[in-house]
Residue frames as a rotation matrix with the C-alpha (Angstrom) as fourth column:
UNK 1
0.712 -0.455 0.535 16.63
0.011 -0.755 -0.656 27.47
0.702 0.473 -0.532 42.13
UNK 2
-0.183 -0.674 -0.715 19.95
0.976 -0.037 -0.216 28.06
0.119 -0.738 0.665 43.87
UNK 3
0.293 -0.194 -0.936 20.78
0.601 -0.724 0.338 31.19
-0.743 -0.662 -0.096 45.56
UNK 4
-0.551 -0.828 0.099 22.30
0.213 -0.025 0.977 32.37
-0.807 0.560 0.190 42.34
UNK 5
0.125 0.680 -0.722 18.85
-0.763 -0.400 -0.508 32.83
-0.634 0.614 0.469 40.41
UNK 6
-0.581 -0.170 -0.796 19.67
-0.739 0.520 0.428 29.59
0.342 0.837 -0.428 38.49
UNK 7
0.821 0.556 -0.129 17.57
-0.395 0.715 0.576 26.18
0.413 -0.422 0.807 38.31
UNK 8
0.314 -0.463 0.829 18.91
-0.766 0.393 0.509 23.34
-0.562 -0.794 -0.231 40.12
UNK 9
-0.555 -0.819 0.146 20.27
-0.698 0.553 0.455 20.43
-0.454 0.151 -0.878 38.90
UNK 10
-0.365 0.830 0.421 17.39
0.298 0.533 -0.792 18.65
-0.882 -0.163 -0.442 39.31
UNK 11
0.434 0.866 -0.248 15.66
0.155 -0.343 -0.926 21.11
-0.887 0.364 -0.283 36.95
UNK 12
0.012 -0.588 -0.809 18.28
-0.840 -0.445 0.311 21.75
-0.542 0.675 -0.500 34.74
UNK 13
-0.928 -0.178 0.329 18.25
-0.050 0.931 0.361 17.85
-0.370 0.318 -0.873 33.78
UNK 14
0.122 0.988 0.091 14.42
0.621 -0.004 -0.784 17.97
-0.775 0.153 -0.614 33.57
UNK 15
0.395 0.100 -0.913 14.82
-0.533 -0.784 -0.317 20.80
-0.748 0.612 -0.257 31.04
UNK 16
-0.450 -0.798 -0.401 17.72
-0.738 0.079 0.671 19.23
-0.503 0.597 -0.624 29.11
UNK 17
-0.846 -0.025 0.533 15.37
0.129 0.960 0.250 16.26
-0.517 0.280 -0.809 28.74
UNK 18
0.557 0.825 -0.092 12.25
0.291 -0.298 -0.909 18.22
-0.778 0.480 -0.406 27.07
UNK 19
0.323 -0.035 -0.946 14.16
-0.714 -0.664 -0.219 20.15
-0.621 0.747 -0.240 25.32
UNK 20
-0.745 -0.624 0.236 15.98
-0.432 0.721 0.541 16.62
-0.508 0.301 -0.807 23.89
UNK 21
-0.306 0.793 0.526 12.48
0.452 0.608 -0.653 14.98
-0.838 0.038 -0.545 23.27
UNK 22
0.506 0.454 -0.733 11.53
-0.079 -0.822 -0.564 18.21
-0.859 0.343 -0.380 21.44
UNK 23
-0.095 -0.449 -0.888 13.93
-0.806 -0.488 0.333 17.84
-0.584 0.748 -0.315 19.22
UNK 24
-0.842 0.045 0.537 13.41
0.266 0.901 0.341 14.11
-0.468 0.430 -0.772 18.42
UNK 25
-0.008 0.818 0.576 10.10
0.718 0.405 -0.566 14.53
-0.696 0.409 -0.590 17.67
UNK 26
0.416 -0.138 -0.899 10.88
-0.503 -0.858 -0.101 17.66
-0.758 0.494 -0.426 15.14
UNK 27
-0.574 -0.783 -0.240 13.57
-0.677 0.289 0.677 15.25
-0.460 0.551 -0.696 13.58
UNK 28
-0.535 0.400 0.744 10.75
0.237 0.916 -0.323 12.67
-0.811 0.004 -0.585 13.31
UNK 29
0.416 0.887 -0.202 8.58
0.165 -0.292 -0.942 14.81
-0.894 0.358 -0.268 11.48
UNK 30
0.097 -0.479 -0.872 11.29
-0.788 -0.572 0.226 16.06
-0.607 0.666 -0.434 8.98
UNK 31
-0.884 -0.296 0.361 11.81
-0.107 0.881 0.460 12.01
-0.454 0.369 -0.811 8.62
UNK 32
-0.359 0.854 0.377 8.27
0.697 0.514 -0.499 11.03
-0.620 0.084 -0.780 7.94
UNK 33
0.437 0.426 -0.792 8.14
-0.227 -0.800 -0.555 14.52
-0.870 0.422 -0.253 5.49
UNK 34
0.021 -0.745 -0.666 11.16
-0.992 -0.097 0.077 13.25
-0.122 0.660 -0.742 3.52
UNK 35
0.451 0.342 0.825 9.99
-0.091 0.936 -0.339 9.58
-0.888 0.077 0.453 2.97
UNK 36
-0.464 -0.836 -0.293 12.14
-0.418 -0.084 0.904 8.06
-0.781 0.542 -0.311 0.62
UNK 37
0.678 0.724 -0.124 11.15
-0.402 0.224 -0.888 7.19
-0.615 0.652 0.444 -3.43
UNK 38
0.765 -0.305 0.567 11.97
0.525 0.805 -0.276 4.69
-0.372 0.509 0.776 -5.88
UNK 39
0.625 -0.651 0.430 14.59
0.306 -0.303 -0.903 7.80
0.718 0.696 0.010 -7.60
UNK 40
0.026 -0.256 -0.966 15.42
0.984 -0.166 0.070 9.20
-0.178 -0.952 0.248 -4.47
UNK 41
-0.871 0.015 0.491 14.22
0.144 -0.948 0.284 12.96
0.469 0.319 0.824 -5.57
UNK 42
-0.888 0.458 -0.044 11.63
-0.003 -0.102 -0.995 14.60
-0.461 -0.883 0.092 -3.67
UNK 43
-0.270 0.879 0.393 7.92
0.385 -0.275 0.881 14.71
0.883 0.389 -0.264 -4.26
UNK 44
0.724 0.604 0.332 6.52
0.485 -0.103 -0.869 16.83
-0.491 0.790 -0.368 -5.31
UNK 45
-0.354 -0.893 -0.277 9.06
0.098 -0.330 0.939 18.12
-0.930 0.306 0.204 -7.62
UNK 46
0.332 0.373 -0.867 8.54
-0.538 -0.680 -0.498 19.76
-0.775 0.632 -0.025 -11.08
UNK 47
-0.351 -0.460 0.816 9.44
0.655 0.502 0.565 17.57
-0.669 0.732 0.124 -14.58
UNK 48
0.039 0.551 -0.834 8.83
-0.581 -0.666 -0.467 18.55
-0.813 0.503 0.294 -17.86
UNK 49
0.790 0.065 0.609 7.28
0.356 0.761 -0.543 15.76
-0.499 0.646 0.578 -21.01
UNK 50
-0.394 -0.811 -0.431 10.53
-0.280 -0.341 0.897 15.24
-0.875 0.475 -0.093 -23.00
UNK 51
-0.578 0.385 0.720 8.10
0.639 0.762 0.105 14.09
-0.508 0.521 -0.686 -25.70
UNK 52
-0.879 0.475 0.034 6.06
-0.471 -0.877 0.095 15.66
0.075 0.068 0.995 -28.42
UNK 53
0.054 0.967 -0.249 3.72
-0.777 0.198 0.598 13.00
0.628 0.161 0.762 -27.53
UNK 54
-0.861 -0.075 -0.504 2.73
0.266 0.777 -0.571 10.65
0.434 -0.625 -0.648 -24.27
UNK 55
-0.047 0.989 -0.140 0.48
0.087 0.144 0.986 8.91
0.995 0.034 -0.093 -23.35
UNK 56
-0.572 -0.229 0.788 -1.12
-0.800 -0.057 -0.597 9.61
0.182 -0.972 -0.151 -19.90
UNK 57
-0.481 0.464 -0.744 -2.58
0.142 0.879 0.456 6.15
0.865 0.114 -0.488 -18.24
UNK 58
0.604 0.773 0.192 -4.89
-0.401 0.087 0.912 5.45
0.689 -0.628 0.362 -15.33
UNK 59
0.883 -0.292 0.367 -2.36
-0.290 0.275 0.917 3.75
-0.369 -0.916 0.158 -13.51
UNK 60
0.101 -0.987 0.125 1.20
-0.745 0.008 0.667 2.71
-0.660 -0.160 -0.734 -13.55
UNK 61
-0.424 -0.478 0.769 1.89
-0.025 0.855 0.518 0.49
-0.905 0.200 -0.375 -15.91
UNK 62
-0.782 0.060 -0.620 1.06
-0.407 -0.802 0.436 -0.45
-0.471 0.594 0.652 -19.56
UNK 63
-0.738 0.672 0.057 -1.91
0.656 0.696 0.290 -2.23
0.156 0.252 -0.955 -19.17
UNK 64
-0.416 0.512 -0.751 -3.60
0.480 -0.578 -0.660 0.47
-0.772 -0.635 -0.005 -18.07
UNK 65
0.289 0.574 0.766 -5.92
0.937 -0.004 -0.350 2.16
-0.197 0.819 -0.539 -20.17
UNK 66
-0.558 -0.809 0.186 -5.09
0.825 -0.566 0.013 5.55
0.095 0.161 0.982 -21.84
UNK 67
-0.041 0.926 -0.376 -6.81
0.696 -0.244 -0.675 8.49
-0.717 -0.290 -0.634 -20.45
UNK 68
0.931 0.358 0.070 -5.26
0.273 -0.558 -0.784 10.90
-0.241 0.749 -0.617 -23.20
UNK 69
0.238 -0.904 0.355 -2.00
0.954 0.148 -0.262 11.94
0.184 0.401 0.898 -25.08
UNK 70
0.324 -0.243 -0.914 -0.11
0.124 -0.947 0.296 14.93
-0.938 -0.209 -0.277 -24.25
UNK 71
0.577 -0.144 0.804 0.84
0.812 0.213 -0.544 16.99
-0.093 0.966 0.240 -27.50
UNK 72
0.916 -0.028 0.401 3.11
-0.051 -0.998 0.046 19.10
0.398 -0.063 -0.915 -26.03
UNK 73
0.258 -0.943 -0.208 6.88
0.719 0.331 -0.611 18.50
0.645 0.008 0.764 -26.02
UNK 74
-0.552 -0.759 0.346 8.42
0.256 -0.549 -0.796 20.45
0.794 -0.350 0.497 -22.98
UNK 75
0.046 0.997 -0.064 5.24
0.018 0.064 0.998 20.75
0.999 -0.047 -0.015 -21.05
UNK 76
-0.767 -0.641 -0.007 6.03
-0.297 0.365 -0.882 21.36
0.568 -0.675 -0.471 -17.24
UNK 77
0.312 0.868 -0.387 4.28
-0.075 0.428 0.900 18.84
0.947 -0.252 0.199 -14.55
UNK 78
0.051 -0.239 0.970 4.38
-0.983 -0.185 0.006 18.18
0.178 -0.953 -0.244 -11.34
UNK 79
-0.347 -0.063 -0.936 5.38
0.247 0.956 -0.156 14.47
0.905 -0.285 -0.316 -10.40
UNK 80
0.030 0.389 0.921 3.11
-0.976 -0.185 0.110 13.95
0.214 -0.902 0.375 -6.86
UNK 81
0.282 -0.251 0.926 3.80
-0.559 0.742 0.371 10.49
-0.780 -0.622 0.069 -6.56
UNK 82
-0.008 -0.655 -0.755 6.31
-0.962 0.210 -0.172 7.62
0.272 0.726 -0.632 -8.20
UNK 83
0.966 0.138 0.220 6.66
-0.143 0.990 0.008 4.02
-0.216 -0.039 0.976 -9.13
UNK 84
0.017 -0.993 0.114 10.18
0.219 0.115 0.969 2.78
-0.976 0.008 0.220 -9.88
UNK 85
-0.639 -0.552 0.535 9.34
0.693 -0.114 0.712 3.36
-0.332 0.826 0.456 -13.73
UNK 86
-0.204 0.641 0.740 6.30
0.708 -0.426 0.564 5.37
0.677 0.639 -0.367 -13.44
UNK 87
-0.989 -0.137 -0.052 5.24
0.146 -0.944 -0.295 8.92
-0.009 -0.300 0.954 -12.43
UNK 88
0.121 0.943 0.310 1.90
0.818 -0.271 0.507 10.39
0.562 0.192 -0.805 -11.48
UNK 89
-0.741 -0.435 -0.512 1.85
0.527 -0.849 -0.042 13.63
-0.416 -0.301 0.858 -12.28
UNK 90
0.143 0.519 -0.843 -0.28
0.506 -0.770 -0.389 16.91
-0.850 -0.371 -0.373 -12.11
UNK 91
-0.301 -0.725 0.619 -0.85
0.949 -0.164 0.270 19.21
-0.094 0.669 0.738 -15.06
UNK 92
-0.975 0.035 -0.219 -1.64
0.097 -0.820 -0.564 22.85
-0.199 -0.572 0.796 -15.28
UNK 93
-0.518 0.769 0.374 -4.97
-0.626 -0.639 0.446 22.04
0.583 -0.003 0.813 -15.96
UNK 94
-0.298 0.630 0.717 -5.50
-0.950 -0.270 -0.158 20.17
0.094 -0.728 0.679 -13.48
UNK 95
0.547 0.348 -0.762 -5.10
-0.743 0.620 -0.250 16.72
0.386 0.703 0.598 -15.01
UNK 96
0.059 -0.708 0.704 -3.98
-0.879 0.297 0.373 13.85
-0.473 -0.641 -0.605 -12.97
UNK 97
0.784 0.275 -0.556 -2.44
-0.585 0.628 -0.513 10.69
0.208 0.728 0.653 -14.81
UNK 98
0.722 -0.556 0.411 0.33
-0.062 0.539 0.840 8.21
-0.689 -0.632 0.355 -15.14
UNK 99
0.721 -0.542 -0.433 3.24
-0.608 -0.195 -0.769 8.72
0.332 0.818 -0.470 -17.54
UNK 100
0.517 -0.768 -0.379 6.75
0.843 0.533 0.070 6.27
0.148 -0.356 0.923 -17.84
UNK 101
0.405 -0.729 -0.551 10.06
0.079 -0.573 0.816 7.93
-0.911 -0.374 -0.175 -16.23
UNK 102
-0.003 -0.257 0.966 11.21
0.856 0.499 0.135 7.69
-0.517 0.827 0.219 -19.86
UNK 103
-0.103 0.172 0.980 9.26
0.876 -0.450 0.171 10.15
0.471 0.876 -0.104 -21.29
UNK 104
0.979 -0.060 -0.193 10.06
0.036 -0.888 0.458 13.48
-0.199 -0.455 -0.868 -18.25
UNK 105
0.123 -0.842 0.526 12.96
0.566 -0.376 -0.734 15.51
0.815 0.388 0.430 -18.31
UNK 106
0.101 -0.079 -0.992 14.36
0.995 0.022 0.100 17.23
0.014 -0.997 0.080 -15.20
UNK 107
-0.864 -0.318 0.390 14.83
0.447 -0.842 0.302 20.44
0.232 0.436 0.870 -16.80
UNK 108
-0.306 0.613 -0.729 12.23
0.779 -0.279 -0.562 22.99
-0.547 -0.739 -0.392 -15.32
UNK 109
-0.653 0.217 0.726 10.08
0.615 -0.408 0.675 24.49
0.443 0.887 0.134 -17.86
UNK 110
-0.671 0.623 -0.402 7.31
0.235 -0.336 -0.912 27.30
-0.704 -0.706 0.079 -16.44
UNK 111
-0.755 0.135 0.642 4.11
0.549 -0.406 0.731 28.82
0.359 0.904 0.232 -18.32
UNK 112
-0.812 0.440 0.383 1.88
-0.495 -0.868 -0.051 31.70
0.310 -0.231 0.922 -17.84
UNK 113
-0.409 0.905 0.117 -1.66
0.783 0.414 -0.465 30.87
-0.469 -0.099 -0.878 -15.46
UNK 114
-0.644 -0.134 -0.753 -2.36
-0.163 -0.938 0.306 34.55
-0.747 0.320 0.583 -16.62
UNK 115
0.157 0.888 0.432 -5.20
0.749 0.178 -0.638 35.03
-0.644 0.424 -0.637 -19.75
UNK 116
0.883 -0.201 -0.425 -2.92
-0.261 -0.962 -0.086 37.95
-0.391 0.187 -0.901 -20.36
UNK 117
0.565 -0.781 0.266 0.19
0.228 -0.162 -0.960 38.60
0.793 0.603 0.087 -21.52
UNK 118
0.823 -0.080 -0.562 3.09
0.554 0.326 0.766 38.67
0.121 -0.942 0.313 -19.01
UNK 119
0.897 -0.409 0.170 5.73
-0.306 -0.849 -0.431 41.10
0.321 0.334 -0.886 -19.07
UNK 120
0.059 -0.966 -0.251 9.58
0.994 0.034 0.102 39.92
-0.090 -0.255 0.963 -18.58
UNK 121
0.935 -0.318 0.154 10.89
-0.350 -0.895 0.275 42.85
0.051 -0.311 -0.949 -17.09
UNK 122
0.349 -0.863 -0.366 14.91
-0.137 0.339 -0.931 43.34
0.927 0.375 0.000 -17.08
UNK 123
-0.662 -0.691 0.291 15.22
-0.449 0.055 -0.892 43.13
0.600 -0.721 -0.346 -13.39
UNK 124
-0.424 0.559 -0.713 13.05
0.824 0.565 -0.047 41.42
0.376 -0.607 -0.700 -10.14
UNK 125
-0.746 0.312 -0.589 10.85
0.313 -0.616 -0.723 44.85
-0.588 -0.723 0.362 -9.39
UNK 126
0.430 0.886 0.172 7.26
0.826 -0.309 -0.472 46.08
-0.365 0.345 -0.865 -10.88
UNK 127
0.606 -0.011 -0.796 9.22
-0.225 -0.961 -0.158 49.28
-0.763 0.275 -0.585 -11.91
UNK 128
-0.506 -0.824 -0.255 12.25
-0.427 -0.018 0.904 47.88
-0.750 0.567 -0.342 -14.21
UNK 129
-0.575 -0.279 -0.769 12.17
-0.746 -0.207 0.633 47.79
-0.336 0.938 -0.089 -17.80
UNK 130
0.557 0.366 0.746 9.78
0.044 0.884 -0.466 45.24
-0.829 0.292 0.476 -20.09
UNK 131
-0.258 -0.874 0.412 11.63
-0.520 0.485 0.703 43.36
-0.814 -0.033 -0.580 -22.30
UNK 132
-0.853 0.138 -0.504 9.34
-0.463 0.248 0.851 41.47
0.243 0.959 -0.148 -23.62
UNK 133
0.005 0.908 0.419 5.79
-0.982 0.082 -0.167 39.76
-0.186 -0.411 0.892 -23.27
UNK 134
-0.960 -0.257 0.112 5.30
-0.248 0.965 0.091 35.77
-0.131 0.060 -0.990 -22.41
UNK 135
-0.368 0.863 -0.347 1.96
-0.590 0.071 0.805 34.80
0.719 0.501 0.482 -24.34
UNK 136
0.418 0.354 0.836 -0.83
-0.745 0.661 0.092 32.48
-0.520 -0.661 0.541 -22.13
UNK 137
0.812 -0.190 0.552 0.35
0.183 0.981 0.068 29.09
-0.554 0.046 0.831 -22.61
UNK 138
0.478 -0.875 -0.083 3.99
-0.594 -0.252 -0.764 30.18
0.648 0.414 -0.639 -23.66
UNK 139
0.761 -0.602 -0.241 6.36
0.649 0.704 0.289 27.40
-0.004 -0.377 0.926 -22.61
UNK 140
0.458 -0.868 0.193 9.75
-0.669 -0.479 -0.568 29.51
0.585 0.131 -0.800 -21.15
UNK 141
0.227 -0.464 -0.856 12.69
0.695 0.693 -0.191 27.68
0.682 -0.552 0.480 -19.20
UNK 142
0.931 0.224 0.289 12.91
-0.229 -0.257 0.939 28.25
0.284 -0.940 -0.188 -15.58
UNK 143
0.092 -0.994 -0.057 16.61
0.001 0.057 -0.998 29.46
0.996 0.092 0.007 -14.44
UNK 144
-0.721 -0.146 -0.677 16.00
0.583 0.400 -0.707 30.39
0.374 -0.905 -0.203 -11.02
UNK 145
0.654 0.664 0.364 13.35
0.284 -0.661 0.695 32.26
0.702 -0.351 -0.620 -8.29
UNK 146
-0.596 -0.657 -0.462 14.17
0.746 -0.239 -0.622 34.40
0.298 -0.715 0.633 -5.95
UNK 147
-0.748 0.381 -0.544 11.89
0.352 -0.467 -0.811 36.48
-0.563 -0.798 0.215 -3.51
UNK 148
0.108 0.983 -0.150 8.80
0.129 -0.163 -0.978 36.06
-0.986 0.086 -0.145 -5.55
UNK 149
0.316 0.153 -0.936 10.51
-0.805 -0.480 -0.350 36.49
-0.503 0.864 -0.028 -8.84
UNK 150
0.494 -0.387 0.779 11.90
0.338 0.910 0.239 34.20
-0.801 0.145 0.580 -11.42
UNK 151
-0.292 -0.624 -0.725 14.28
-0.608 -0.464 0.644 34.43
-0.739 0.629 -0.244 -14.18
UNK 152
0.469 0.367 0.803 13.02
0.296 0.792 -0.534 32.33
-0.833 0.488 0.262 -17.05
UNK 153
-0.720 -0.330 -0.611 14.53
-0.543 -0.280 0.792 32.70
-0.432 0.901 0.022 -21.03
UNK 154
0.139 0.821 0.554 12.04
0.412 0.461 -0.786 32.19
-0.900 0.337 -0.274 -23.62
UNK 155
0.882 0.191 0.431 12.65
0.446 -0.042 -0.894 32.93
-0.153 0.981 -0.122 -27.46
UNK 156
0.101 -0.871 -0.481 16.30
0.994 0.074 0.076 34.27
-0.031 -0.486 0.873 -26.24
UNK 157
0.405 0.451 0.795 14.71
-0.265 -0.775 0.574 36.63
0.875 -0.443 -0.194 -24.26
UNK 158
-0.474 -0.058 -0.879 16.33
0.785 0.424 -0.452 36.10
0.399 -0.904 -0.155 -20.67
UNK 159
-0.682 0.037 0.730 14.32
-0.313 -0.917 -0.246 37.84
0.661 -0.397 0.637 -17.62
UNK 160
-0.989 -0.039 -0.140 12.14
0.094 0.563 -0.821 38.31
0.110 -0.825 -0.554 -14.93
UNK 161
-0.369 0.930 0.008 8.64
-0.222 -0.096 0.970 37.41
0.903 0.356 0.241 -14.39
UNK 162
0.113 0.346 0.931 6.57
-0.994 0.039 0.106 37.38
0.000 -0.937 0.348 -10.66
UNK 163
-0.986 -0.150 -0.067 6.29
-0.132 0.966 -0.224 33.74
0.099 -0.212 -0.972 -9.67
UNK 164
-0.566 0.807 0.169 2.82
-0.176 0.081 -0.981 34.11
-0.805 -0.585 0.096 -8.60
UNK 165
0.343 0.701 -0.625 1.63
-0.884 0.016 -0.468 34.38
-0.318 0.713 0.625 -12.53
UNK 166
-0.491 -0.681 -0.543 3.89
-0.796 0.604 -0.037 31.34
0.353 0.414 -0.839 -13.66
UNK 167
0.916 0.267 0.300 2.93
-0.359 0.879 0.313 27.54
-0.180 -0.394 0.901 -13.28
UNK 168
0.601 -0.788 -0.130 5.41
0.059 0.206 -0.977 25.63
0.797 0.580 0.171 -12.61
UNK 169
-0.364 -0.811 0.458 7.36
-0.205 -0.410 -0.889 27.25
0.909 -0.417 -0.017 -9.77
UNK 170
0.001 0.396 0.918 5.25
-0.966 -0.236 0.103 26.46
0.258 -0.887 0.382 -6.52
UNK 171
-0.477 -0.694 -0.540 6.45
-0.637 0.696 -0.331 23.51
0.605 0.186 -0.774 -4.91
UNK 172
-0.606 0.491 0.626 3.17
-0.583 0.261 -0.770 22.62
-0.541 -0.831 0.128 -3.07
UNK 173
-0.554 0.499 0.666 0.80
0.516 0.834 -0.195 19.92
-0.653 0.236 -0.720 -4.51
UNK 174
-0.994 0.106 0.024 -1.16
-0.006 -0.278 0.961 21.13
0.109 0.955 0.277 -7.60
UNK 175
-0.381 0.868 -0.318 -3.84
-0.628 0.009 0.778 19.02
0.678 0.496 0.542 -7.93
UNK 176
0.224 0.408 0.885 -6.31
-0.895 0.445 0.022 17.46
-0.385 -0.797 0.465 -6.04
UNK 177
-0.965 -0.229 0.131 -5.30
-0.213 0.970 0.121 13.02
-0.155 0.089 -0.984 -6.03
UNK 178
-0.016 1.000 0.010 -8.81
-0.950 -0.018 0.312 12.09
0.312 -0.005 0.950 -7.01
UNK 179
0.245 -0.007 0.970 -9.91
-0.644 0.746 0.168 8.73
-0.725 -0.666 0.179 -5.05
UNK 180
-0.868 -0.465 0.173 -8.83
-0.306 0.776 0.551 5.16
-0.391 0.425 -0.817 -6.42
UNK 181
-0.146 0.877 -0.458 -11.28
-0.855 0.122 0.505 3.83
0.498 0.465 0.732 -9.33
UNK 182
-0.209 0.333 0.919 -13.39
-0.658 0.648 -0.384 1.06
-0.723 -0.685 0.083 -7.99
């Protein structure tokens, strides 16, 4: 310290150089979080089947065997990891598979986890107005969230529903990757 209640030079460099390091290695992490993919779009990241029918496969490609067909046209998934033409993606029950980039759509569909009925309410607060009710497994489109709510439109109905009852809207991994078949 000098007279002056400040460090010294000495220390002031010594600081400047932690606090430098610190930040590299922050930037590193942000790099090694944001790893780049064949589209360049992040994963995980939300699609929805533009199809009223695909097929999901065991693995990338179409030799793979089919593990079942979605029959649901709008259907939102969760892409958790990507080939240059194929997706493997998460569904809301829990279903992990491969699908082609063909058959998703970038459009952001949501649908009740709920067993209930969901109330669209006309504003983002437990007290404001219902609107209307979003059946379990109602497919609505997903306009935007904001502090726990979302706006979705469904039968042109526009409003808000919690985020917490919705699939769809949480941008953390879904489902569990189950190990590679042997």
């Amino acid at each position: 310290m000098n007279g002056q209640g400040e460090p010294s030079g000495r220390r002031r460099g010594a600081h400047a150089l932690i606090l430098s390091v610190a930040a590299c290695a922050l930037a590193s992490a942000a790099l090694a979080d944001a790893r780049p993919t064949p589209s360049g779009l992040p994963v995980p990241r939300f699609v929805t089947l533009k199809f009223g029918s695909v097929n999901a496969r065991a693995g990338p490609g179409d030799d793979y065997r089919t593990l079942w067909v979605y029959q649901v046209r709008g259907l939102p998934v969760q892409v958790i990891a990507e080939s240059s033409e194929w997706r493997r993606i998460c569904d809301p029950d829990g279903g992990v598979a491969w699908v082609h980039m063909r058959t998703t759509d970038g459009r952001r569909n949501v649908l009740p986890t709920t067993g209930a009925a969901v109330p669209v309410l006309s504003s983002p607060h437990a007290g404001a107005r219902t609107l209307a009710l979003l059946q379990p497994r109602s497919l609505a489109a997903l306009q935007r969230c904001e502090s726990g709510w979302c706006r979705i439109q469904a039968d042109g109905v526009s409003g808000w529903v919690q985020a917490a009852g919705l699939w769809g809207t949480d941008d953390r991994p879904q489902c569990l990757i189950p190990p590679p078949a042997r």
